[in-house]
C-alpha positions, 0 to 999 in steps of 0.5 A: 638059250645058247651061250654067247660065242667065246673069243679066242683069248678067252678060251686061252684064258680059260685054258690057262686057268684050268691048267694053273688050277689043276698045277696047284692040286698036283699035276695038270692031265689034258682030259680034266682040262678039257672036261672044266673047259666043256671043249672037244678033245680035238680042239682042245688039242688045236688050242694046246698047239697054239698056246705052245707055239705062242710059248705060254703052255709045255705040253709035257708036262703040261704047265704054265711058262712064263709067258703065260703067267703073265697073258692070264695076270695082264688078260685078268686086269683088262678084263677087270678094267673093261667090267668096270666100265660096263658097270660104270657106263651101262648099269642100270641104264637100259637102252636108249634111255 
């Protein structure tokens, strides 16, 4: 079965994160990037253009600005707000029950 589409902020997310991991081992490389994001190199440099024009990525070296740290701090707390409210309003209650 075909996993679900992804939205654009969540690859940026996905993206964000990869990179934030791999700072913390040492140095953020775009091949392992693209390998734990599962993405073509193409777009994973498409994706890389955008998330510098929008100023939350430096692309040499490659790392987090300021701005991204906080997408991916603002992004994780509305996500764990809306998972909340899927559990609260939908778990356990199949559809149209």
């Amino acid at each position: 079965m075909p996993r679900p589409k992804q939205s654009k902020m969540e690859i940026y997310s996905d993206i964000l994160i990869a990179i934030k991991l791999e700072l913390i081992d040492g140095e953020a490389k775009p091949t392992r990037i693209q390998a734990k994001n599962n993405l073509a190199y193409d777009k994973l440099t498409r994706y890389f253009g955008e998330l510098e024009g929008r100023k939350m990525i430096t692309t040499n070296p490659l790392g987090l600005t300021a701005l991204g740290r906080e997408f991916l701090r603002d992004y994780g707390r509305i996500k764990g707000f809306l998972d909340e409210m899927g559990l609260k309003y939908l778990a356990g209650h199949g559809v149209g029950s």
